[in-house]
VOGU-3710 file (C-alpha; in Angstrom, 3 decimals, decimal comma):
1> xxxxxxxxxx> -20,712/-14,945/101,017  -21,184/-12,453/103,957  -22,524/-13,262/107,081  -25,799/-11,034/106,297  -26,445/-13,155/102,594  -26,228/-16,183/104,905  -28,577/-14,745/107,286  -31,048/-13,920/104,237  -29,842/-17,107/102,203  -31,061/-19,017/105,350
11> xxxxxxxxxx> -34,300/-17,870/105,526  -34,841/-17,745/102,437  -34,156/-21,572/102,046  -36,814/-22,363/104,848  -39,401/-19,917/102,776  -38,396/-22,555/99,576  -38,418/-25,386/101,807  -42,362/-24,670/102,909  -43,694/-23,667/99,606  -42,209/-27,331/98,095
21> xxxxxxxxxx> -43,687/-29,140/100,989  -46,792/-27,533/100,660  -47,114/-26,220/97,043  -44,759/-28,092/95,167  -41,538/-27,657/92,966  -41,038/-24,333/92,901  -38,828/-25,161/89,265  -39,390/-28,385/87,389  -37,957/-28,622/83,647  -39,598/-31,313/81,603
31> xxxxxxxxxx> -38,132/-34,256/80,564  -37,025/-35,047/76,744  -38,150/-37,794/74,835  -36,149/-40,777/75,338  -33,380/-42,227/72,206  -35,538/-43,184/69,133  -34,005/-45,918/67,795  -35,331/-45,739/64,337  -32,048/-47,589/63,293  -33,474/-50,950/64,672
41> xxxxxxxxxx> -29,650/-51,087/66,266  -29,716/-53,511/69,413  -25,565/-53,620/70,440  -26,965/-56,008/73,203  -27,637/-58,611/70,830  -23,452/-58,764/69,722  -21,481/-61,387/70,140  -17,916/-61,099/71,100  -14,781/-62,785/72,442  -11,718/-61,034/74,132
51> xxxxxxxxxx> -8,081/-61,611/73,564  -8,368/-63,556/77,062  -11,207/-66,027/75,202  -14,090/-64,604/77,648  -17,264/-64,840/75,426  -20,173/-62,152/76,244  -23,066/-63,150/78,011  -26,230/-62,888/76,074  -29,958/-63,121/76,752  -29,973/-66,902/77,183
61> xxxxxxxxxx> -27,363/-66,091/80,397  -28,595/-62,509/81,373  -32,357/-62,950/81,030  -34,380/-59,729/79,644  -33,759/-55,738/79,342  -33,788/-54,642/82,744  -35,860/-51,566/83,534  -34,964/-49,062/85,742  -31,195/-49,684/86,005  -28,686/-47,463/84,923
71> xxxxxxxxxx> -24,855/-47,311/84,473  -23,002/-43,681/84,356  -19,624/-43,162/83,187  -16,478/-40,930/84,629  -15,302/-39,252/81,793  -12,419/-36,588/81,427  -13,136/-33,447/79,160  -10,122/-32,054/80,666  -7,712/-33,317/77,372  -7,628/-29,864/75,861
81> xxxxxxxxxx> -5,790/-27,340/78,142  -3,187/-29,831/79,246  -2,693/-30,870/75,381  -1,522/-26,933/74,778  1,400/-27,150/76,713  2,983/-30,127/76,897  4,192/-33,232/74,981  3,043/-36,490/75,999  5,554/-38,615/78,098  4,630/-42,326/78,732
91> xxxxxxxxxx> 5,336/-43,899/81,962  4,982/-47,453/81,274  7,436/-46,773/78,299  9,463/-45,023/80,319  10,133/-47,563/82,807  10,086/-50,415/80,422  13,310/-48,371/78,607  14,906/-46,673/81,522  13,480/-48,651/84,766  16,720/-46,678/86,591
101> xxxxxxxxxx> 14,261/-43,725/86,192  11,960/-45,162/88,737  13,150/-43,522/92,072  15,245/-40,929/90,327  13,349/-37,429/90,437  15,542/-36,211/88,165  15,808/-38,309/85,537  15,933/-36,662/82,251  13,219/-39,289/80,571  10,562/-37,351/82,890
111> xxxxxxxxxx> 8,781/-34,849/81,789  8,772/-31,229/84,112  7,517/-31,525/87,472  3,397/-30,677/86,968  3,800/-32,425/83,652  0,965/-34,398/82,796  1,970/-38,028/82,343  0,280/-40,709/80,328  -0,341/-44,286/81,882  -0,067/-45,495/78,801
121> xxxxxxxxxx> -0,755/-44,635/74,881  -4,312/-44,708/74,140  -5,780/-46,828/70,540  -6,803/-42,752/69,051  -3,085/-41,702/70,175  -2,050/-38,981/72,339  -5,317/-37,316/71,527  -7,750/-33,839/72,974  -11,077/-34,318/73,783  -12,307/-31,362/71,443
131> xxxxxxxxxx> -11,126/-33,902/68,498  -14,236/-34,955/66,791  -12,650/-38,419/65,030  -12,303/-39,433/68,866  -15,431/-38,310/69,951  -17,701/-40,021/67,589  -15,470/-43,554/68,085  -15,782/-42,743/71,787  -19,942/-42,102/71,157  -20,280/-45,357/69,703
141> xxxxxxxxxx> -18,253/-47,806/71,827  -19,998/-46,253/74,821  -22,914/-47,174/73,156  -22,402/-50,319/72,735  -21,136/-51,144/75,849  -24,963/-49,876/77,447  -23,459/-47,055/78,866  -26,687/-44,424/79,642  -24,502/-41,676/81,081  -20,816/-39,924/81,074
151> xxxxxxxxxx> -20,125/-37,705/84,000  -17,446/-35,505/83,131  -14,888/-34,565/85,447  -14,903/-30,752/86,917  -13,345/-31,577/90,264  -11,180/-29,190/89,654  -11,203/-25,994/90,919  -13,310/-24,019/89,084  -12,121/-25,593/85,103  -15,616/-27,117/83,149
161> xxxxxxxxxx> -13,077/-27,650/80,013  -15,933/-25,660/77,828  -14,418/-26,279/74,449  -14,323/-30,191/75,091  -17,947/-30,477/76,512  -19,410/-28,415/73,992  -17,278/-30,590/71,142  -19,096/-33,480/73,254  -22,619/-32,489/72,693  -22,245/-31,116/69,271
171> xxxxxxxxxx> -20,839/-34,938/68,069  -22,555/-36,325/70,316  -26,202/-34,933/68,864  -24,603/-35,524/65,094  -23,922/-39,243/65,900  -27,752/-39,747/67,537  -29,193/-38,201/63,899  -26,986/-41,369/62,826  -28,048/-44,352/64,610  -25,880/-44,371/67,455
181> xxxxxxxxxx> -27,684/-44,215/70,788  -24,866/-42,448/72,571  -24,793/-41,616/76,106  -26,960/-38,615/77,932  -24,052/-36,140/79,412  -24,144/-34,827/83,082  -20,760/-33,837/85,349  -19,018/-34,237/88,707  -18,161/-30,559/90,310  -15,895/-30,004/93,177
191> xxxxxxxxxx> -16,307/-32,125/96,148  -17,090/-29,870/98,502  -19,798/-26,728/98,773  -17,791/-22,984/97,518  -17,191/-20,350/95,797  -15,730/-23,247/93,096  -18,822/-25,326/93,086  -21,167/-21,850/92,892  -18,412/-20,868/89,779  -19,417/-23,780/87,931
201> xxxxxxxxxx> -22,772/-24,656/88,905  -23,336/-20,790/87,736  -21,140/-21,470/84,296  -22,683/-25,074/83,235  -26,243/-23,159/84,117  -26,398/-20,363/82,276  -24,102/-22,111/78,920  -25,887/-25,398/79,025  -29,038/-25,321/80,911  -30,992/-21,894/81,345
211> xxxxxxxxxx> -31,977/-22,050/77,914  -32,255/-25,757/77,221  -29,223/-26,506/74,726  -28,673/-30,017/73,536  -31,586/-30,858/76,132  -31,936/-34,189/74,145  -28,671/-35,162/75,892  -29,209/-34,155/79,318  -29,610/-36,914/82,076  -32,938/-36,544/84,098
221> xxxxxxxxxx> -33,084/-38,552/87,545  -36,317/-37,730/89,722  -37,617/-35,625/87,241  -35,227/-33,006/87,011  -31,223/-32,978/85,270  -28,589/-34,700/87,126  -26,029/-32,950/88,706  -23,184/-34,166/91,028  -22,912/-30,895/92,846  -22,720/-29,743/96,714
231> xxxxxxxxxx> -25,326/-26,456/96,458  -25,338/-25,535/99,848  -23,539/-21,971/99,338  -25,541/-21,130/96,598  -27,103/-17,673/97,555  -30,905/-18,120/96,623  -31,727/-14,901/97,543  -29,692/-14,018/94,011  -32,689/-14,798/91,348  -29,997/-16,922/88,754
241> xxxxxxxxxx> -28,718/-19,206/92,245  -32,416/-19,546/92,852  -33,082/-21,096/89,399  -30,246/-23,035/89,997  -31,434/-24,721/93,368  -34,533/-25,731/92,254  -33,733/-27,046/88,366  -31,078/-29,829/89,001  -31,496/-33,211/91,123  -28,287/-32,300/93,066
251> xxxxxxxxxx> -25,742/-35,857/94,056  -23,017/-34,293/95,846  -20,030/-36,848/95,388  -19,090/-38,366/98,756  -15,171/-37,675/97,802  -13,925/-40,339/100,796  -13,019/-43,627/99,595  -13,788/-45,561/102,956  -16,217/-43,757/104,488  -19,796/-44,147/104,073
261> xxxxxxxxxx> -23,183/-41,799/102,818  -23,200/-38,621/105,220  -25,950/-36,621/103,958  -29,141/-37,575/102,163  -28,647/-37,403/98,541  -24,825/-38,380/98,618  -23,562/-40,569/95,717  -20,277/-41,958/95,461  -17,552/-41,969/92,464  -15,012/-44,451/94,151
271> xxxxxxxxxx> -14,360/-46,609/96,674  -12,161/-49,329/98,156  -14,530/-53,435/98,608  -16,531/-53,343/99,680  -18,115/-50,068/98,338  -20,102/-47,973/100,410  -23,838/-47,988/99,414  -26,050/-45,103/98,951  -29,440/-45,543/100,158  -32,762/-43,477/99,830
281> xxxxxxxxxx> -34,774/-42,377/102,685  -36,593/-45,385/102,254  -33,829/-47,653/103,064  -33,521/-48,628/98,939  -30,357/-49,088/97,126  -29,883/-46,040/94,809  -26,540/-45,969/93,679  -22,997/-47,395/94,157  -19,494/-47,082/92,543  -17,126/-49,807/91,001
291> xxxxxxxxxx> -13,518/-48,842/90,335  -11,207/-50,470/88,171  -8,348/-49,700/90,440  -8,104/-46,930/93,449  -5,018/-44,927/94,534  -5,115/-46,493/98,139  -3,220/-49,142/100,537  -4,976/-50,591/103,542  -0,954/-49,090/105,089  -1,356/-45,878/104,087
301> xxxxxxxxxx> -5,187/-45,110/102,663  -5,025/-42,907/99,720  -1,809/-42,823/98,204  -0,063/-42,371/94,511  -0,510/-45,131/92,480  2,975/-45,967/92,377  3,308/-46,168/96,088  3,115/-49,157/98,430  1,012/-52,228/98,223  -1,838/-49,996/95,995
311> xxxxxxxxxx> -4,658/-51,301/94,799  -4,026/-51,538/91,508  -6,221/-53,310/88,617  -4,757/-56,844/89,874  -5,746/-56,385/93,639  -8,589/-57,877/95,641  -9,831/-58,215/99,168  -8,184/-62,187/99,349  -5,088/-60,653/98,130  -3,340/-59,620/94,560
321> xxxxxxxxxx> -3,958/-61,647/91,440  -0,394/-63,493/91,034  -1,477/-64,842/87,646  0,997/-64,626/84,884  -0,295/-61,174/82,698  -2,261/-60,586/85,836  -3,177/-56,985/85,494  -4,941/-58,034/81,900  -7,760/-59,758/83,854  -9,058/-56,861/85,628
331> xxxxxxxxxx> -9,513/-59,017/89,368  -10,217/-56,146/91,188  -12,537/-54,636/88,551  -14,380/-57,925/88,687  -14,502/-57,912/92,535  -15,966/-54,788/92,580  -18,209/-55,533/89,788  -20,020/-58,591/91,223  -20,430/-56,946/94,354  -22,344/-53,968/92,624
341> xxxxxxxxxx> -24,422/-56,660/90,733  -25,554/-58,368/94,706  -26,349/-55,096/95,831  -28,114/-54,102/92,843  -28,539/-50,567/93,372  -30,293/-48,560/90,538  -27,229/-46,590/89,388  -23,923/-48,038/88,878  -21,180/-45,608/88,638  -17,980/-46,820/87,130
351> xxxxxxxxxx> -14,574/-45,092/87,499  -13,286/-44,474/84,678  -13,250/-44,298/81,001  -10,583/-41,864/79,852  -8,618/-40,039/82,531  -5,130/-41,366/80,624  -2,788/-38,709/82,755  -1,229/-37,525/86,016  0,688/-34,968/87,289  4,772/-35,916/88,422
361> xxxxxxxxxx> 5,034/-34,571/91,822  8,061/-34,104/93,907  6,289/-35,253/97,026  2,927/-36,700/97,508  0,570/-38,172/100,495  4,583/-39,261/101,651  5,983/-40,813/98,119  8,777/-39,507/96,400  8,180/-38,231/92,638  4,730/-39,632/92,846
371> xxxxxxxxxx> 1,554/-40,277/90,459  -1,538/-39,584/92,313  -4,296/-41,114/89,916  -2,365/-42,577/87,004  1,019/-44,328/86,426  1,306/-47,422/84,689  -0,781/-50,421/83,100  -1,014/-52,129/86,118  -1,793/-48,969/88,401  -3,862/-47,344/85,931
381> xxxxxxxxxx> -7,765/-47,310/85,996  -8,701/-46,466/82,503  -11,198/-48,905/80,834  -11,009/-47,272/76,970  -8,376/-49,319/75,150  -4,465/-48,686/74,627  -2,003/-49,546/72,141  -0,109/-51,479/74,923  -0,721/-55,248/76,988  -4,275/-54,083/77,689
391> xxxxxxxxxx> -5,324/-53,645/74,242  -9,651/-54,051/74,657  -9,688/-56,695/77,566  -11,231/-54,004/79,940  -13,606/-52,927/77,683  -14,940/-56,166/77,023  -15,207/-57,082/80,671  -17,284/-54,058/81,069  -19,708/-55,137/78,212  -19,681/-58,579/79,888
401> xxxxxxxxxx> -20,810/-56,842/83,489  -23,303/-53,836/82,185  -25,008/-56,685/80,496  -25,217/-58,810/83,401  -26,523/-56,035/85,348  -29,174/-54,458/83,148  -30,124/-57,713/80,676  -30,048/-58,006/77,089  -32,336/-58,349/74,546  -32,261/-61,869/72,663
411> xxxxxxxxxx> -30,469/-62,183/69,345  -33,098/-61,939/66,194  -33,864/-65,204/64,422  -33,356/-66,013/61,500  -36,025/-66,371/58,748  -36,819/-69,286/56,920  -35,029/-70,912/54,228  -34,565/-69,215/51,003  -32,614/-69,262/48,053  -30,673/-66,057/46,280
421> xxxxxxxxxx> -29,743/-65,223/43,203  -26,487/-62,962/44,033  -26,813/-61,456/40,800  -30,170/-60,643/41,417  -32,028/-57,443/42,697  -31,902/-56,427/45,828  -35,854/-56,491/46,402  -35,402/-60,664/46,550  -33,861/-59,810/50,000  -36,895/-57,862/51,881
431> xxxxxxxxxx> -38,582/-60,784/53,261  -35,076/-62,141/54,720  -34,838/-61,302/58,720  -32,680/-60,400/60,430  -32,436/-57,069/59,322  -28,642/-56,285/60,837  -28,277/-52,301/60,417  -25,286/-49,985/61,390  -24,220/-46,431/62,475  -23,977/-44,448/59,210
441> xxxxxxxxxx> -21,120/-42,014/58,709  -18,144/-41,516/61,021  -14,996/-38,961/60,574  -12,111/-38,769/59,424  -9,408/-37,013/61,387  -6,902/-34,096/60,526  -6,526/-32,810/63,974  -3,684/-31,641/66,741  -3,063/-33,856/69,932  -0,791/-33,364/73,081
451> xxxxxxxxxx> 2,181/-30,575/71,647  4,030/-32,088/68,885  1,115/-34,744/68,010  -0,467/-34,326/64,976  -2,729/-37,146/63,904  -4,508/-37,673/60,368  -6,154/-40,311/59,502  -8,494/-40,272/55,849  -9,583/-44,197/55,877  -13,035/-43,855/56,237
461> xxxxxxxxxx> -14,448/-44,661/52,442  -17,490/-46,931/52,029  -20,261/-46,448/54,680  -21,415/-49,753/55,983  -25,625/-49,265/57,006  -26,850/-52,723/56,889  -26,316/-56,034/56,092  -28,287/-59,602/56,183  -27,699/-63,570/55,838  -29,947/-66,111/54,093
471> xxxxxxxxxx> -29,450/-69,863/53,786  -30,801/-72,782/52,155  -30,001/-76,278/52,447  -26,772/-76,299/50,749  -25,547/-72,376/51,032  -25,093/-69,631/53,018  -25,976/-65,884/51,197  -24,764/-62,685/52,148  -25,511/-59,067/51,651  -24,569/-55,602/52,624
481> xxxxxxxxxx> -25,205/-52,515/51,633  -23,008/-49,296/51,834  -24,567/-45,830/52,201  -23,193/-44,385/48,685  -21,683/-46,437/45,606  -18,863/-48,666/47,095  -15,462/-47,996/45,630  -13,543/-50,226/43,308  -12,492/-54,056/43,763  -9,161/-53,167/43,805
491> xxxxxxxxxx> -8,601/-50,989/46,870  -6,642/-52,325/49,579  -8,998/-54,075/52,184  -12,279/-53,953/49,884  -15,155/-55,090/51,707  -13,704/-58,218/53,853  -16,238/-60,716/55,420  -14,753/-61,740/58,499  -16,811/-65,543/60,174  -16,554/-67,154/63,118
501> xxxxxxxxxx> -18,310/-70,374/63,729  -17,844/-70,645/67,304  -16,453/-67,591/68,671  -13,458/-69,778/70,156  -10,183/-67,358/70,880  -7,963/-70,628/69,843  -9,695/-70,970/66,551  -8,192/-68,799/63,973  -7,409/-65,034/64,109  -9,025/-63,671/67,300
511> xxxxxxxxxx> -11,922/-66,156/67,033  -12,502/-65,708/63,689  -11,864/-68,676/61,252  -12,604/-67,632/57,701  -12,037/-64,152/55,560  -13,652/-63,378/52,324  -11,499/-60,779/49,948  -8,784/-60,543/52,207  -6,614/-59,962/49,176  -8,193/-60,785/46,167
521> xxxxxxxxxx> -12,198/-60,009/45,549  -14,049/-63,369/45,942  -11,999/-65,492/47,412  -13,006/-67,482/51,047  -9,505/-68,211/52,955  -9,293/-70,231/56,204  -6,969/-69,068/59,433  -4,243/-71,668/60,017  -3,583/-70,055/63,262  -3,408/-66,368/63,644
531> xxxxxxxxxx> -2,825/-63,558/60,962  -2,004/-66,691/58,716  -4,529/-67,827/55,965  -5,042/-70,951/53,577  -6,686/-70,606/50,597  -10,014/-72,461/50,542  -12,240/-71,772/47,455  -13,496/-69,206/44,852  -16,631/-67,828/45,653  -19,711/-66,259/43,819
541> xxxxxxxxxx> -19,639/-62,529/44,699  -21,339/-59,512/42,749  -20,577/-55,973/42,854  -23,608/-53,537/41,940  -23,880/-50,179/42,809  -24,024/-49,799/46,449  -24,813/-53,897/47,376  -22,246/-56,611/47,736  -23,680/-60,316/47,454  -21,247/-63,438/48,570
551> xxxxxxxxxx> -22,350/-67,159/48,202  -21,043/-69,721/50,098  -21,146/-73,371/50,087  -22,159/-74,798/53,997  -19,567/-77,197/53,456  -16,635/-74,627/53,326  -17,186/-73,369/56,218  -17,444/-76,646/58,098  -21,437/-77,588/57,366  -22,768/-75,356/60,281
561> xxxxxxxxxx> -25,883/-73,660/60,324  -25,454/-70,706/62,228  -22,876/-69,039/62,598  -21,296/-65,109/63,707  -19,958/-62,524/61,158  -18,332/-58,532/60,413  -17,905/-56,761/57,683  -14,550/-54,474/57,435  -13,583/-52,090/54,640  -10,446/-50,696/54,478
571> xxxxxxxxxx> -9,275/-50,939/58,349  -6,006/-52,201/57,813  -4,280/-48,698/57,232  -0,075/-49,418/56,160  -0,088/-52,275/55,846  -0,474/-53,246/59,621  -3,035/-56,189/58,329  -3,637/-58,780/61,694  -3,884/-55,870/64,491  -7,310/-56,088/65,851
581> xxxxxxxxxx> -7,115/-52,200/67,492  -6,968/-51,258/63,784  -11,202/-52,387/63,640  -11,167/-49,286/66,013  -9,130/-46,704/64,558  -9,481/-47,048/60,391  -12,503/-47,332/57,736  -15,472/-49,100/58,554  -16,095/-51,665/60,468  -19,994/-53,309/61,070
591> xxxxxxxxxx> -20,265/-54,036/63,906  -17,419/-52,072/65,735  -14,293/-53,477/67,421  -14,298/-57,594/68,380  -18,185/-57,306/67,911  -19,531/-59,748/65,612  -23,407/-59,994/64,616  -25,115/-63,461/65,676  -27,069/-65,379/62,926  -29,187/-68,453/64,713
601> x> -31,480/-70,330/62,429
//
């Protein structure tokens, strides 16, 4: 910008500044109608246990649905032009095979200097972000978790990673026709005002905004679309930069990680504990960050993650976590975390989802072949889950935490007492509540990853929509009902009824004590510890068109009267029966991942 379009931009800014003091918003867009949940789905009302035994808080320990209180997401679009060019190289493999690589620069098990390096393997594989199998899995465990927001990153220079945002919205909008109340989508720009910022303010404006495309999914705060954008350089005298001053609610990203707000307006993405707080004029909390981990040392500030003393996922102000598996406990996550929920701001952003990579540099911030942001499970801060030690524990911690900061709604109760006829019609069940409905559809995947990967995957078959329980005195009756005919008795993984009668991690296989048609169609077997099963009786089952009925005797199942259940068709893809990451990758699975539904009498 010349001197002379600052001179003009300048007054012009005052002129703007007047008439919305005096006349109001010169630009206001109007804000869509919120998620309909037609579905009746309420993922707040799941139970769950993690592979560490932690149990999910539920109404009875949260209290009600908070209003007003909000949780965005860092999310990274940016798996798409990286994917092109190189193959995936996995540092925690690495060292774990070669740890002589560590200080060797070059070490033949590294990829090129540049390279993009994972922390890890992710659960979808080495996968891009314009992959539509990942991006509906994504849309629905973000759901579930409460997440109201992702903030994609564009930090970079002037990149907005247009193929993988636009895949975003387009599955995105196809999963909310289906039930799933996904996330509203909003992004991070450079942090700094520039011709880079102006770039992509100008780009995202005129693709996304100008003339209101997949407006259902934007994220409105004051009134207007969020944006985490600097727009001080924007020339307003240009008509287009004008538009663009006035139609966003602009939170430029504070980028520092220890120093506090600046400027009215600032948000920030990370920060070291305590975090820095972002207040409005009126001295209330708006918004704060919680980190999983943070690329600093109190030696050196920021730092790769495989420097010095880093504060890494097992870190905390009284000092590391020296636990045995330490880093699957997320301590400084949790530090962080219950920090966020005394200050109780109104937004909660949380760093990060799905960043996965880094570059290998020769030299950075003083460290030898150096990671900035990503390097290994322990100096990592990814929350979506990996094939490796970390499986789903920071995922559920999340759940546990979003929950605990915006409420939950109570579990449904049951009905009364009533008897079925499993070979009945289905109209007998209309008067039974709860009503326990799923996400229909899903994809399957026949798409390219990181050069070289290539990743199929055709398990998806019979389309779990809803299900219900019913007891009476001596029974329990199930039902569920699949969104087309189901498929024959004899596929592999037809249909299994997973229960757990006390959602205890020691009990059985992950918490879950009892299977129905594990491997043969009516047939209730009991975990003798792990991926290991006992039979335990024939049971009454009938297969008609698209509804499955099971009846079973209280007194298999140990005489209880509530009790928590999932229903799984098909997930166990070669064979790889007693992996819990396959509920995440294969077929259907209602409700998704460790999430079980609750059924109280």
């Amino acid at each position: 910008m010349t001197a002379w379009q600052k001179f003009l931009s300048f007054f012009v800014s005052i002129y703007l500044f007047l008439q919305a003091l005096f006349c109001g918003p010169v630009f206001l867009t109007e804000q869509p109608p919120g998620y309909d949940n037609q579905m009746g789905i309420y993922p707040d009302t799941y139970a769950a246990v993690d592979a560490l035994g932690r149990v999910l808080p539920g109404n009875a320990e949260t209290g009600g649905v908070r209003e007003g209180k909000f949780v965005g997401m860092f999310y990274w679009t940016w798996h798409y032009s990286h994917s092109s060019w190189t193959a995936p190289f996995n540092v925690t493999q690495i060292i774990k095979d070669h740890p002589e690589a560590v200080g060797d620069i070059s070490s033949p098990y590294w990829g090129t200097l540049g390279a993009p390096h994972f922390w890890n393997e992710p659960i979808y594989g080495y996968y891009q972000t314009a992959d539509d199998y990942v991006l509906r899995r994504q849309a629905e465990m973000l759901a579930n978790a409460g997440v109201d927001v992702i903030i994609c990153d564009n930090t970079n220079g002037t990149f907005t990673w247009r193929e993988s945002y636009t895949r975003v919205f387009e599955v995105f909008a196809k999963a909310r026709a289906e039930g799933v109340n996904t996330p509203q989508v909003a992004f991070l720009l450079p942090f700094g005002a520039g011709d880079n910022t102006n770039t992509q303010l100008r780009a995202l404006y005129e693709d996304i905004y100008k003339d209101g495309k997949y407006k259902d999914l934007w994220f409105f705060w004051e009134g207007r679309p969020l944006i985490m954008a600097y727009p001080d350089d924007l020339y307003i005298v240009d008509k287009t930069d004008r538009e663009i001053s006035q139609f966003f609610t602009f939170r430029p990203s504070q980028p520092s990680y220890t120093e506090g707000q600046k400027r009215q307006g600032h948000w920030g993405w990370l920060s070291v504990f305590p975090q820095q707080v972002y207040k409005r004029k009126d001295g209330s909390v708006e918004q704060i960050s919680v980190g999983v981990a943070q690329n600093h040392s109190a030696e050196r500030g920021l730092t790769p993650m495989n420097g010095e003393n880093v504060f890494g996922r097992t870190y905390t102000s009284k000092g590391y976590d020296t636990r045995e598996d330490a880093k699957l406990y997320g301590a400084n996550f949790a530090e962080q975390f219950e920090y966020a929920l005394q200050v109780d701001p109104d937004f909660i952003f949380v760093t990060g989802y799905n960043e996965w990579v880094a570059g290998r540099h020769e030299e950075w911030m003083g460290v030898e072949n150096a990671f900035p942001d990503e390097y290994d499970d322990a100096f990592s801060r990814d929350i979506e889950p990996s094939k490796g030690d970390l499986k789903d524990n920071y995922y559920y911690q999340l759940v546990s935490y979003i929950r605990q900061y915006k409420g939950a709604n109570p579990a449904p109760a049951a009905s009364a007492m009533k008897t079925i006829d499993i070979n009945g019609g289905i109209s007998q069940w209309d008067d039974v509540l709860p009503e326990y409905n799923a996400y229909k559809g899903t994809e399957n995947r026949d798409d390219d990853g990181y050069l070289t990967m290539h990743y199929e995957n055709l398990t998806f078959r019979n389309d779990i929509i809803r299900s219900k329980v019913a007891r009476d005195e001596d029974n329990f009756y199930f039902m569920v009902e699949t969104a087309d005919t189901l498929t024959s008795e004899t596929g592999a993984d037809w249909m299994q009824l997973f229960i757990s009668t006390d959602l205890d991690i020691e009990n059985g296989w992950e918490g879950m004590e009892f299977i129905v048609n594990r491997e043969t169609p009516g047939v209730l077997e009991a975990s003798i510890g792990g991926w290991d099963w006992d039979y335990a009786a024939d049971v009454d089952y009938s297969a008609d068109g698209n509804i499955l009925q099971v009846k079973i005797p209280k007194a298999l199942l140990g005489g209880v009267d509530g009790l928590y259940f999932k229903w799984a068709d098909n997930w166990a893809a070669d064979g790889e029966e007693g992996d819990i990451l396959n509920f995440y990758t294969n077929g259907d699975v209602a409700p998704g991942g460790r999430f079980m539904y609750a059924y109280n009498k």
